[in-house]
KENUSE-565439 format. One line per 2 residues: number of its first residue (from 1); their letters; for each residue x, y, z of C-alpha. Coordinates in pm, 1 decimal. Each point is the difference from the previous one (the first is absolute). Layout:
N
NUM	a	X/Y/Z  ...
# end
This chain:
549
1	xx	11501.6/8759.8/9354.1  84.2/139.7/365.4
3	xx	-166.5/285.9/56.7  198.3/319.4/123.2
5	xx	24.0/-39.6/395.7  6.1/309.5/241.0
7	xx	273.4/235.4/-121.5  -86.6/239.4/311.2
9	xx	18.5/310.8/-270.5  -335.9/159.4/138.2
11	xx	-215.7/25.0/288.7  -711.7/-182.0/-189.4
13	xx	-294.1/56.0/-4.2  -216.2/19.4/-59.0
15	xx	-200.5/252.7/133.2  116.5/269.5/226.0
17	xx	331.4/198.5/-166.0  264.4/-156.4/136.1
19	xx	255.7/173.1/141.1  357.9/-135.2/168.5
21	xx	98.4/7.6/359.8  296.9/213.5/-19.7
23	xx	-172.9/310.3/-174.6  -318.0/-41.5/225.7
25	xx	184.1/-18.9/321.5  -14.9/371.0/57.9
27	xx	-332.2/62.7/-111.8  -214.7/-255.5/201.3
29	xx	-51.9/203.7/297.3  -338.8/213.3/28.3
31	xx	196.6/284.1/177.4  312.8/108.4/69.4
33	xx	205.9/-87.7/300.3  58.9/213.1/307.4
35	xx	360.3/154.1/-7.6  251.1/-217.1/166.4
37	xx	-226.4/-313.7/7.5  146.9/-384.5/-55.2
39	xx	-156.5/-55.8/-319.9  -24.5/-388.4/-48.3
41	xx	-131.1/-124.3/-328.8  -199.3/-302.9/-7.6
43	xx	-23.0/-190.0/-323.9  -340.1/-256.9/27.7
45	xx	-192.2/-235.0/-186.6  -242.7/130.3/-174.4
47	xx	-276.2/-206.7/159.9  84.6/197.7/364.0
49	xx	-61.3/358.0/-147.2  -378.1/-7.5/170.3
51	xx	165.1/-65.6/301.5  328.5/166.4/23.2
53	xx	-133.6/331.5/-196.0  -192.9/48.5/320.4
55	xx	210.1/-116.2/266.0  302.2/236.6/-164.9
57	xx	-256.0/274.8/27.4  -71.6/-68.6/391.7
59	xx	319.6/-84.6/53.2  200.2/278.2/-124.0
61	xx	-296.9/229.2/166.2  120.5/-205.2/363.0
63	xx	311.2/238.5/-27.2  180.3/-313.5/131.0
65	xx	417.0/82.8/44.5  291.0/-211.7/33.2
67	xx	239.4/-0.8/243.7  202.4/273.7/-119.2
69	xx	-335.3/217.6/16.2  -62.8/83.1/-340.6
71	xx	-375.4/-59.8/-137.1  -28.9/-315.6/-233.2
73	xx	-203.9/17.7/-341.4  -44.7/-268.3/-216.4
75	xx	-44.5/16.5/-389.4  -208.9/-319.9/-147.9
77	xx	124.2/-119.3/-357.6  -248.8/-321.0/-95.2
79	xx	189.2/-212.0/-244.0  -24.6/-384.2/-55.1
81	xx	295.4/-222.5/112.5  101.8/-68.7/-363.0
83	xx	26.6/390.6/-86.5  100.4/114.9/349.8
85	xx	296.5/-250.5/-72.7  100.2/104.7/-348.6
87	xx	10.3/367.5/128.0  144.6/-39.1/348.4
89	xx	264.5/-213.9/-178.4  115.9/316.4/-223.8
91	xx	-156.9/283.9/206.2  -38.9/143.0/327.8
93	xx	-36.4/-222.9/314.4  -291.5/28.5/184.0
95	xx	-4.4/-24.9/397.9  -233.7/-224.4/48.5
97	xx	-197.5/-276.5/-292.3  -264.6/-208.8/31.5
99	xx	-16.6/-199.2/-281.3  -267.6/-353.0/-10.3
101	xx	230.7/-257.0/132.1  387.5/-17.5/137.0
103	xx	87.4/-179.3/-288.9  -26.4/355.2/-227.6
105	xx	281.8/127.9/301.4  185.8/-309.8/-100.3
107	xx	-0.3/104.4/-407.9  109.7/310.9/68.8
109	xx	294.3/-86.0/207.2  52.9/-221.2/-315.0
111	xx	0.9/273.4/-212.9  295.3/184.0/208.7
113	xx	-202.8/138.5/277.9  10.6/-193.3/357.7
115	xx	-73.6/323.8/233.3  -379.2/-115.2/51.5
117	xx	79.7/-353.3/89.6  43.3/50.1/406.7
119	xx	-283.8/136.1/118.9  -321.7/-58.5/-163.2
121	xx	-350.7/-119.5/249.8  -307.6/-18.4/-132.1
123	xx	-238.9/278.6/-27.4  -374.7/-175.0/-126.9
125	xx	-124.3/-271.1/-160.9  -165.8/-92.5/-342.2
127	xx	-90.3/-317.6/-221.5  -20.7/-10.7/-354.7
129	xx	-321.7/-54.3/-150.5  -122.0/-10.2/-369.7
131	xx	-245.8/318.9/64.6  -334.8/-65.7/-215.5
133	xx	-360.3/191.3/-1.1  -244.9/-138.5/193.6
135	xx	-200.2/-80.1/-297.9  265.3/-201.3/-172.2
137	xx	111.6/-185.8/343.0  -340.9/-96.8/83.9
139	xx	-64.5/-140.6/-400.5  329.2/-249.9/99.6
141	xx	-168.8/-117.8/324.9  157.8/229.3/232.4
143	xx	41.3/-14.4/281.4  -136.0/-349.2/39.0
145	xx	213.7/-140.1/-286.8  370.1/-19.9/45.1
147	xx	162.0/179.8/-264.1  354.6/-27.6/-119.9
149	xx	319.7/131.1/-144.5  -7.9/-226.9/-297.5
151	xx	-402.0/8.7/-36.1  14.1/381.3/-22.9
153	xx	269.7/-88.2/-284.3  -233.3/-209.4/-163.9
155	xx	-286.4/264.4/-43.0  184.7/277.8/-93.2
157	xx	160.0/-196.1/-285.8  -331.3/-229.1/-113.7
159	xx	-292.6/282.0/-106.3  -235.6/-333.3/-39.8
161	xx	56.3/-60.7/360.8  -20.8/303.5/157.0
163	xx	-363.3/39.3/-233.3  -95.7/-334.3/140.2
165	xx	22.9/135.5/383.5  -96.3/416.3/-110.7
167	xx	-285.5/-97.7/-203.0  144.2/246.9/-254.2
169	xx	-117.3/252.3/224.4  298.0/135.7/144.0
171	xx	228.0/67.7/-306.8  70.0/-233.8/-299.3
173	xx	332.0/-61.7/187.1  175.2/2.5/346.8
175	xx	226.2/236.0/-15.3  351.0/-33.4/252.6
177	xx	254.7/235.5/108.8  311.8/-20.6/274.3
179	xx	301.2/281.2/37.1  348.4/-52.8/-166.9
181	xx	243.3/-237.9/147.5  259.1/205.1/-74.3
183	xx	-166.7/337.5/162.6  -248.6/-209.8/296.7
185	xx	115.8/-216.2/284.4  -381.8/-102.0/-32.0
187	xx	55.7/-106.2/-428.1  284.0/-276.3/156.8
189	xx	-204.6/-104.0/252.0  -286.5/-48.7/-240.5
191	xx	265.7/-226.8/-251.5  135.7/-198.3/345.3
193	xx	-404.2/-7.5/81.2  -23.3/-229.6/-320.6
195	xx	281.5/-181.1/78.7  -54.0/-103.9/291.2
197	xx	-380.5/-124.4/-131.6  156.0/-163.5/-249.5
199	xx	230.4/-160.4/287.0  -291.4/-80.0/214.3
201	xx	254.3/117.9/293.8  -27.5/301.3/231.7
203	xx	423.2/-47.5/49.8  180.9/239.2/-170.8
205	xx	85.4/-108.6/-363.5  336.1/-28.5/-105.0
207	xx	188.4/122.6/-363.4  -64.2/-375.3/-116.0
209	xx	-360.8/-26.1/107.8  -19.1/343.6/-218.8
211	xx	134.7/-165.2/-296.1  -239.4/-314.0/-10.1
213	xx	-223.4/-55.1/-316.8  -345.5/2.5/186.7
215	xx	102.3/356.5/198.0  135.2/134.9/-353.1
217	xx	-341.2/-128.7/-142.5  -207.5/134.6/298.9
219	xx	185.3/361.8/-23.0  -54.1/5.6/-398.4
221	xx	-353.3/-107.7/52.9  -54.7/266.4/236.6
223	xx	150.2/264.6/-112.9  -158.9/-70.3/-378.4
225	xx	-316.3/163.4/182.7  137.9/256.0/98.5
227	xx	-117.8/343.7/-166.0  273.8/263.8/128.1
229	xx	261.7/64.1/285.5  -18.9/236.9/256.8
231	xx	297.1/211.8/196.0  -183.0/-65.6/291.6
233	xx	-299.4/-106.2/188.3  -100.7/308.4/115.5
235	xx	-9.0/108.2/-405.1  -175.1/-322.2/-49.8
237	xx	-252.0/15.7/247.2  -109.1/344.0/-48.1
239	xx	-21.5/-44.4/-372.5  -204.7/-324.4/37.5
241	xx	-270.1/175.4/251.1  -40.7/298.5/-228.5
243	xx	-50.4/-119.6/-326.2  -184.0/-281.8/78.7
245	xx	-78.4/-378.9/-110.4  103.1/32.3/-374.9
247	xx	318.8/116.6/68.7  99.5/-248.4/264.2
249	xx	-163.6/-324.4/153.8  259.3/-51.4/229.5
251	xx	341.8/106.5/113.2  315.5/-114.6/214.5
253	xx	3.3/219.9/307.2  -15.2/27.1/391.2
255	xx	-258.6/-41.7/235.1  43.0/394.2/88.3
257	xx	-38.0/83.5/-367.6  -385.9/-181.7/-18.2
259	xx	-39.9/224.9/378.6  162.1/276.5/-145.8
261	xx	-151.2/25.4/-372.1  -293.5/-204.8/-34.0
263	xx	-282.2/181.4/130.8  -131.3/-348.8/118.2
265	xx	-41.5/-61.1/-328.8  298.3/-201.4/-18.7
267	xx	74.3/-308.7/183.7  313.7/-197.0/88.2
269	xx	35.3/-353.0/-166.0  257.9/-217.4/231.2
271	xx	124.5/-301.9/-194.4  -54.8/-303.9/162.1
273	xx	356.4/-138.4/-94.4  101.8/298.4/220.8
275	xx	213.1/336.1/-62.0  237.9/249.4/128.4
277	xx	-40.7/221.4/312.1  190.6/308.7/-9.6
279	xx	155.9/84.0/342.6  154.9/388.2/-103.5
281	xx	311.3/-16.8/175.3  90.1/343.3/118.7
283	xx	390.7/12.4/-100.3  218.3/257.2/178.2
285	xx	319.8/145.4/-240.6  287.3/-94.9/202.1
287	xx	209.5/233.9/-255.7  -219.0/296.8/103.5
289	xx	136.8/272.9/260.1  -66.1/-92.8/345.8
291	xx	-249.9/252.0/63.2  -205.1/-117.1/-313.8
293	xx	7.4/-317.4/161.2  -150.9/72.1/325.8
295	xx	-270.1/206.0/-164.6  -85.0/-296.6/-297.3
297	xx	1.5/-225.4/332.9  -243.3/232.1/213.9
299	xx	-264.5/-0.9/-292.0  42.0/-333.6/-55.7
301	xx	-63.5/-35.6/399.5  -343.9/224.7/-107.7
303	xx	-114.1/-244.7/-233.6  42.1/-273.0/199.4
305	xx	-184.8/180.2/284.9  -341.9/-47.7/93.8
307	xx	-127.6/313.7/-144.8  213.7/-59.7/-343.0
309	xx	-157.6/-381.6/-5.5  -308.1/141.7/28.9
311	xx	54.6/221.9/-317.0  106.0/-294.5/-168.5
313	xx	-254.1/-195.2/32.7  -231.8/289.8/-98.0
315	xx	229.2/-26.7/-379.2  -155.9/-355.6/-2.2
317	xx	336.6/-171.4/124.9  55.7/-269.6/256.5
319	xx	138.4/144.9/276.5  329.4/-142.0/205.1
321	xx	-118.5/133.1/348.5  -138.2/-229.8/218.3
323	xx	-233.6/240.2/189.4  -196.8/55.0/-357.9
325	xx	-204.7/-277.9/-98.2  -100.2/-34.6/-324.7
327	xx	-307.2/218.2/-115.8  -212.5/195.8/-249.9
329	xx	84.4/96.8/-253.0  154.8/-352.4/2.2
331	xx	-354.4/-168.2/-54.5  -218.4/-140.8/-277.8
333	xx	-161.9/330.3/-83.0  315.9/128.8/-107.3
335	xx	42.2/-309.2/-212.6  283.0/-220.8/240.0
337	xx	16.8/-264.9/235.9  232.6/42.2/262.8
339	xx	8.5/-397.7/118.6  158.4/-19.5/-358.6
341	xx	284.1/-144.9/-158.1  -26.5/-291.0/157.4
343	xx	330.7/-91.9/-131.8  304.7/221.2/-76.2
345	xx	266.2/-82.0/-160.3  386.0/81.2/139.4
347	xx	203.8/321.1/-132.8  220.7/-89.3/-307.5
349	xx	357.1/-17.3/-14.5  175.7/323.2/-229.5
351	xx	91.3/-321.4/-267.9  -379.3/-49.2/-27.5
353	xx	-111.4/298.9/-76.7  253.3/85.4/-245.6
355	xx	-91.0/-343.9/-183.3  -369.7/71.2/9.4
357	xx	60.3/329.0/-155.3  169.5/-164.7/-270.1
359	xx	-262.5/-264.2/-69.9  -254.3/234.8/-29.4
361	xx	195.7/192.4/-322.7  -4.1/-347.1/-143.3
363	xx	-371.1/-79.1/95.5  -187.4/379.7/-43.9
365	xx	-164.5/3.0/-298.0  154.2/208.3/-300.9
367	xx	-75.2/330.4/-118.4  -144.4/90.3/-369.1
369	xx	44.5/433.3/34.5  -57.8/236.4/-218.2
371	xx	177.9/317.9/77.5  -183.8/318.7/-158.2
373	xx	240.2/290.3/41.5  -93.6/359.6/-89.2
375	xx	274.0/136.5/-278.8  -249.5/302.7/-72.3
377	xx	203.9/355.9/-25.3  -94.2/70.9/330.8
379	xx	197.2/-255.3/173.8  329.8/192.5/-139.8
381	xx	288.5/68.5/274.7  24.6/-102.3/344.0
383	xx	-383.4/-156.8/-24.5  139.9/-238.6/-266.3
385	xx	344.3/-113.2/180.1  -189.3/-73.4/307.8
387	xx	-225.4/-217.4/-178.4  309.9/-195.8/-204.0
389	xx	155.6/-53.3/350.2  -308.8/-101.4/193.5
391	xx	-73.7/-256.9/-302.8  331.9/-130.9/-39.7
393	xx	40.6/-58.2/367.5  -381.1/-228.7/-41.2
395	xx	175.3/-189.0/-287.6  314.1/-86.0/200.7
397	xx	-280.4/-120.3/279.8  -219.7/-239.3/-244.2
399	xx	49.4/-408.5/22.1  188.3/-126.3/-264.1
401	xx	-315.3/-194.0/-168.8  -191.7/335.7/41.2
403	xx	-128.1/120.0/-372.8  9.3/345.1/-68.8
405	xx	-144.9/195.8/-294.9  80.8/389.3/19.3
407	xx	-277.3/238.6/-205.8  161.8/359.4/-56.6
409	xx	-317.6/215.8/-46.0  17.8/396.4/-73.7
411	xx	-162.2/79.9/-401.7  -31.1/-366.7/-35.9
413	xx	29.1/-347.4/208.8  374.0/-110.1/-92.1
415	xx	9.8/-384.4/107.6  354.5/24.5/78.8
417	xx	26.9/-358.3/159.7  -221.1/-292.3/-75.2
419	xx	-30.6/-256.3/266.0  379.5/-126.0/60.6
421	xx	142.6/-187.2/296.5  156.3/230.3/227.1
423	xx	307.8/-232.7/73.7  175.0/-14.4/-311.6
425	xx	-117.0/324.8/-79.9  67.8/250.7/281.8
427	xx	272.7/174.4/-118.0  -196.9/90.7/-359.5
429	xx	-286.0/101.2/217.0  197.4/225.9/174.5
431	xx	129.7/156.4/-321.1  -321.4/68.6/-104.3
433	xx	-160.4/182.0/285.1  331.8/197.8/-32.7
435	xx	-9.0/80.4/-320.5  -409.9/157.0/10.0
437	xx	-25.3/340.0/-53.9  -282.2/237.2/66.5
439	xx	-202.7/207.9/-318.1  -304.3/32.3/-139.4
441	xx	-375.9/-27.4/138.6  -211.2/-273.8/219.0
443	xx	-182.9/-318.0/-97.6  -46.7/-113.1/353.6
445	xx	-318.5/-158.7/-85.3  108.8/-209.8/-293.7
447	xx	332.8/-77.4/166.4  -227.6/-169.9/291.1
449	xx	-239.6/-190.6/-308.2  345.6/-136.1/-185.7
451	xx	147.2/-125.1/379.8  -305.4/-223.5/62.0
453	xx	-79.9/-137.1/-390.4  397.4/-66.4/51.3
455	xx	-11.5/-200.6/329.2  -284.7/-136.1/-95.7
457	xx	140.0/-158.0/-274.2  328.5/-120.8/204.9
459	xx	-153.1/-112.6/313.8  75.3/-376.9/149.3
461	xx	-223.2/-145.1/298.0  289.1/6.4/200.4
463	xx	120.7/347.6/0.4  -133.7/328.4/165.7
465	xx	-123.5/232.6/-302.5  63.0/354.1/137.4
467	xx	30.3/381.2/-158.7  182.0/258.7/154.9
469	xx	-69.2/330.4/-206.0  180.9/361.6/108.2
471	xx	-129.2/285.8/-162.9  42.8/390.1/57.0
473	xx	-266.9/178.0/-188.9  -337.9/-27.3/-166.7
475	xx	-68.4/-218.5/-281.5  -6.6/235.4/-321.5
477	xx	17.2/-206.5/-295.3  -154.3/-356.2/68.6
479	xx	-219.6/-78.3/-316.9  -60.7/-438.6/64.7
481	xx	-97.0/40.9/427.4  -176.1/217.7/223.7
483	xx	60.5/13.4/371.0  -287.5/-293.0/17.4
485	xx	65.4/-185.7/-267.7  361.5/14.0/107.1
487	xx	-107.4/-125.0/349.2  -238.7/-216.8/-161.3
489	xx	256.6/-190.1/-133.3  226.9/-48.2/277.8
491	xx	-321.2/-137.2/198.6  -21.7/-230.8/-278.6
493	xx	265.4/-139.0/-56.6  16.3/-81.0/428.6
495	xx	307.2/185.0/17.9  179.2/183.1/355.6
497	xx	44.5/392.3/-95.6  255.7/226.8/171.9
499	xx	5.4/323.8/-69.9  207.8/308.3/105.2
501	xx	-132.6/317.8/-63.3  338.1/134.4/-3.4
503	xx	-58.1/439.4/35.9  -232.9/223.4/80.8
505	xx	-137.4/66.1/-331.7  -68.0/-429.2/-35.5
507	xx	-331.2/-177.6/-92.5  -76.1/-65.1/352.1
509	xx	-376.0/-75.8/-48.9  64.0/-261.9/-340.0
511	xx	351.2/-181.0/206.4  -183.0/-51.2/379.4
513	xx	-363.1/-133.0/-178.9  206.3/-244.4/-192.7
515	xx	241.7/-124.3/263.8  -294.9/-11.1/189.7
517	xx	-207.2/-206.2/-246.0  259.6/-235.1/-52.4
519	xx	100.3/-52.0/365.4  338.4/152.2/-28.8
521	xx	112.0/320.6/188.5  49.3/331.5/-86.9
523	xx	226.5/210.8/77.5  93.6/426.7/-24.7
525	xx	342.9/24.3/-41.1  250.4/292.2/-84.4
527	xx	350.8/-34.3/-91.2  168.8/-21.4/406.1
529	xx	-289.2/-269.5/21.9  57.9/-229.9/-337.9
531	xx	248.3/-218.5/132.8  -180.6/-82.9/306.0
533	xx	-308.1/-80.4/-184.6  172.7/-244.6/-252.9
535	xx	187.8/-174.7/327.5  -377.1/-34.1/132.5
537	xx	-126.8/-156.5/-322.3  325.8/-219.7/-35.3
539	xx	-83.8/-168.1/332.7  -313.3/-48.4/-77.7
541	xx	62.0/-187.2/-337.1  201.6/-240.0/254.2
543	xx	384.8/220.8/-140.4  296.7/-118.4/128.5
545	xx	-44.4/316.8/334.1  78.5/40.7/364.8
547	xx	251.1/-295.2/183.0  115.6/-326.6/-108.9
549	x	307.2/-204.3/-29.1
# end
């Protein structure tokens, strides 16, 4: 059955609460501007933050005017070319983006938008590596062994392998992660990455080459190993360095990521098949008022400066400027090699990404979820209809071979929904996180117990076994589970836990320990923050999110 492609009705996740472009743009700067300034906002991969959070700061302090004599001050919004687009495309327009690659300019003048198309120069350099701690890299034969797209595939989906080269001593299993394809101009790249292995070609790959059986069987292969999906690499990155080995083995990211994050703890893998370098085009709004124009155009200037080249290479990126030679922190202590990729392969066309998009919904592996929803009586009003909305909105994301079960806990677990196929079901789904309704007291703990013993009992090799459990209160009635046996269980039963402590007066200790136990993420949300935080878990159970065709 086809699974449900990108509808575009949200803006993942995974990890930091994700927020969308068009509410953010206004809050992004750390101080107000001076009166009568030319305020340009700059929307920015999330990968440049390191670089362009200080360069706004110097720059802005510069006091640098445009013609007209009016002080310019810039406003940074970091957002990855898949979300920039979806929120650009129904938002407010930015004067000046720098997404990964002029092909993300390219969607968005396919999605109705051609203002950024005219003027665009690139700002800074970075490859995409498969970012891995030392320890693991080294087991593989790093950096002496060449290591590969397809052989990083292998170990992440073949535990016996990965034991063979770990010695069982660096987790019973190599765990993989790279950012949404529909959020990440890096989660594309990582698809067209396998593509173009599978090719054995460093030309760019057309719709057809997309569609062959040994690229469908190299995606499916790789993306069976892969544990969750990330809104972005910064997310990724920064989650992977702080919560260590167990939780990650290795992740999609940039070069500047393993500088930025990794504490030299991380290195960067380059494929020997080769990979994708992202040039940042700098892309000047041709729709935006002249004098917003001239100022976007005088920081870009900045950046491209010696000074603001400088600063970028300091945020672990290859600089465009001549006159700065690559340097630390471009070196083997933190973890790269700048003589590397030895082979990059060419920017895709728009038709390519959109078809690599759609081959990974048909090649990610499906979802078994168990949704445990607090229906206690303190989730009555407003706290309730937030939740119903947020959840609704995370059905109407989920794949069409997705499974769902839905566990209503408040003076009993009510196993509202046993393990049916979202497809043919999403409409009765619906119905029946609409029709929940909030009494009674809070069996948190044997809610959690009953999720695992049930996904336990439905889980297939091939599907991701995940929880997501929302609660608002203390447990006060569980009689089967504690708070560790509950966790116990989840641990188990090797099962992914997120968990929204949704309130202040939430279990916070019992829902962090067992996301934490069980490698998933936790999360302290409220009712303005509920929908944000299901968007962020949507993407990363691979939901239909972000851009697409």
């Amino acid at each position: 059955m086809k699974k449900n492609r990108y509808s575009g009705i949200f803006a993942f996740l995974f990890l930091v609460g994700l927020t969308t472009l068009a509410c953010s743009l206004g809050n992004t700067a750390a101080n107000e501007p001076p009166r009568n300034a030319e305020v340009v906002s700059v929307v920015a991969n999330t990968s440049l933050e390191p670089w362009l959070s200080t360069a706004v700061t110097q720059f802005n302090a510069s006091e640098t005017q445009t013609s007209g004599g009016k002080s310019i001050f810039v406003q940074l919004t970091p957002a990855d070319a898949g979300q920039a687009v979806t929120d650009i495309s129904t938002g407010a327009e930015p004067a000046l983006w720098i997404p990964d690659e002029t092909v993300w300019v390219n969607i968005l003048a396919d999605k109705g938008s051609n203002s950024f198309q005219s003027d665009c120069v690139s700002v800074a350099q970075s490859p995409l590596v498969i970012g891995m701690w030392r320890d693991v890299a080294e087991a593989l034969g790093w950096p002496g062994l060449p290591l590969g797209w397809l052989d990083v595939g292998s170990l992440a989906t073949d535990d016996a392998l990965w034991n063979y080269y770990s010695g069982g001593e660096l987790g019973d299993a190599f765990r993989l992660s790279h950012t949404h394809p529909g959020l990440s101009g890096s989660g594309v790249s990582t698809l067209l990455s396998l593509v173009q292995a599978a090719q054995t070609t460093t030309e760019a790959v057309t719709e057809a080459d997309i569609q062959r059986p040994i690229v469908k069987a190299s995606v499916g292969a790789f993306e069976g190993g892969v544990t969750w999906f990330s809104p972005n690499t910064r997310a990724l990155s920064t989650a992977m360095s702080s919560r260590g080995l167990n939780y990650l083995s290795g992740g999609v990211m940039y070069e500047s990521d393993v500088v930025n994050d990794g504490n030299g703890q991380l290195v960067a893998v380059y494929p020997f098949e080769g990979t994708f370098m992202a040039t940042h085009p700098a892309c000047i709004n041709s729709a935006a008022p002249a004098a917003q124009q001239e100022a976007a155009r005088l920081f870009r200037d900045y950046l491209l400066s010696e000074a603001g080249q400088q600063l970028a290479l300091a945020g672990g990126l290859r600089p465009v400027h001549t006159a700065v030679p690559l340097a630390s922190p471009l070196d083997e202590t933190h973890g790269v090699d700048p003589s590397q990729p030895t082979a990059v392969f060419a920017p895709p066309s728009v038709a390519a990404v959109y078809a690599a998009q759609e081959l990974w919904q048909e090649a990610r592996k499906d979802v078994n979820l168990a949704l445990l929803l607090d229906t206690s009586g303190s989730m009555r009003g407003s706290k309730m209809e937030s939740m119903r909305a947020a959840a609704i909105q995370f059905v109407e994301q989920m794949g069409d071979d997705d499974y769902l079960s839905i566990i209503a806990f408040s003076t009993e677990p009510d196993l509202i929904l046993n393990h049916i196929q979202v497809g043919p079901n999403r409409q009765k789904i619906i119905k029946a996180i609409t029709d929940l309704r909030a009494e009674g007291d809070t069996t948190l703990f044997d809610a959690i117990g009953d999720g695992a013993v049930l996904l336990y009992s439905t889980t297939q090799p091939q599907t991701t076994n995940a929880m997501v459990v929302l609660s608002d209160g203390q447990d006060t009635r569980s009689y089967r589970y504690n708070a560790n046996s509950a966790t116990g269980m989840a641990v188990a039963n090797n099962l992914t836990v997120f968990t929204i402590a949704y309130g202040s007066d939430a279990d916070v200790n019992t829902m962090r320990n067992l996301a934490s136990q069980t490698n998933g993420n936790f999360f302290a949300g409220n009712e303005a923050s509920i929908a944000a935080i299901y968007e962020e878990m949507s993407a990363a159970f691979g939901g239909s999110v972000g851009v697409g065709r």
